[in-house]
N, C-alpha and C positions, 0 to 999 in steps of 0.2 A: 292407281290406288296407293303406292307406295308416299307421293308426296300429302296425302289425305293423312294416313298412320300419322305419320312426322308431324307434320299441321295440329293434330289432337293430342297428340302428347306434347308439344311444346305450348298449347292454346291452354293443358290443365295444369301443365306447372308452378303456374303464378298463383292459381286458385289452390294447389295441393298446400305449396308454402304459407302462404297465408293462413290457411287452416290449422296450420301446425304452428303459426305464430302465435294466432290468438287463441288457440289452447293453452299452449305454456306458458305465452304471455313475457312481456317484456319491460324492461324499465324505459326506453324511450319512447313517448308520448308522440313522436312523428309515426316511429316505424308501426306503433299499435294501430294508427291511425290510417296508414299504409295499407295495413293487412287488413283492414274493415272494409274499406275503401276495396281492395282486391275481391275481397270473400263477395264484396255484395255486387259488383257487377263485371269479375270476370268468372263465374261460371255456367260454364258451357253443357251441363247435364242439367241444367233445367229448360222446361218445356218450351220458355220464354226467354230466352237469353238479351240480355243487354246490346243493342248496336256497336258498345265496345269492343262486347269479345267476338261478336258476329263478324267485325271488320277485322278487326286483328287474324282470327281464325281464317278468313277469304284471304288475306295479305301473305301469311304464312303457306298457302296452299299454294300459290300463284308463286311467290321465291321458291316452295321445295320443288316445285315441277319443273322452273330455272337448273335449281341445285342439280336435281338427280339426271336431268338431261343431258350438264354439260362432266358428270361424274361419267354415265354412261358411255355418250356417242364423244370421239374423238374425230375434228374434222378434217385433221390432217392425215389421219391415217384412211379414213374414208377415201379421201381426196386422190394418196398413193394407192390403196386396194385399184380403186376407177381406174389408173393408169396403168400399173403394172399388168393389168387384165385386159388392156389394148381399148377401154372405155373411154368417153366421155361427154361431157356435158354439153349438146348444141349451145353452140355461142357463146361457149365459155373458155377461155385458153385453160390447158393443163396448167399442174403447179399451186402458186399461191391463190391466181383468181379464182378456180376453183374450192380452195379452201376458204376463200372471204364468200366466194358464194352458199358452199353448205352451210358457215357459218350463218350466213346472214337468215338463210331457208329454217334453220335448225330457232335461231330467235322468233321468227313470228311463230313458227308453228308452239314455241313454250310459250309465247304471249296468251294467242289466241287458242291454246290448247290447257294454259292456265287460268285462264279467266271462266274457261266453260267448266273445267273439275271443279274449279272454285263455287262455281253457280251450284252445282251440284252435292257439292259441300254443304252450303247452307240455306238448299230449296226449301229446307224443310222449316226452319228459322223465317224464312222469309212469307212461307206460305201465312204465319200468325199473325203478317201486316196486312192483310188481303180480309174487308170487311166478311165478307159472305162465306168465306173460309172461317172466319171465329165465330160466328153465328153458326154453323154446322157442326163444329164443335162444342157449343156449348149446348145442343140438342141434344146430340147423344150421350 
């Protein structure tokens, strides 16, 4: 959950700023332009969001679950706990292989353990592409 938190507050950022641009307003004509351009299709608190911020927000979800993995687990110190404790790995030498192995174990599992929170991030976003889904909303 924690890279999900991270993912939505850096996904409303852009949309918070913008809002505060083009309230106070600005003398250059790009940045105004900028912030219009932000306001109208990156935010993420309506119902129907843009495929921009949809993807940006899946993108961010998928790096924080990278970030906070390799903040967390250290694989070298993993790698010495296994050994110091008379442990290890079938078919893996102690030491470095070891460490390029949890390494490499620790990358798919944030690949493929970032791409499913991701999913889950924005199922709900996705479900408004789904014909029979906007038809049952638009009954009730």
């Amino acid at each position: 959950m924690i890279p999900i938190i991270f993912a939505i507050a850096f996904t409303s950022f852009p949309y918070l700023a913008a809002q505060m641009i083009t309230k106070v307003g600005t003398n250059t004509v790009w940045v105004m332009n900028l912030a219009q351009w932000i306001e109208a299709n990156f935010n993420i608190y309506v119902q129907n969001p843009s495929w921009y911020v949809t993807v940006f927000y899946f993108l961010l979800i998928v790096f924080f679950t990278f970030f906070y993995a390799i903040i967390q687990f250290n694989p070298e110190r993993i790698a010495d706990n296994i050994q110091k404790r008379g442990g290890f790995i079938p078919s893996v030498r102690p030491g470095v292989e070891t460490v390029h192995y949890i390494n490499k174990i620790l990358m798919h599992l944030c690949l493929w353990g970032g791409i499913g929170l991701g999913l889950l991030g924005i199922y709900s976003y996705l479900m408004n592409y789904i014909p029979f889904i906007q038809q049952l909303v638009q009954s009730l």
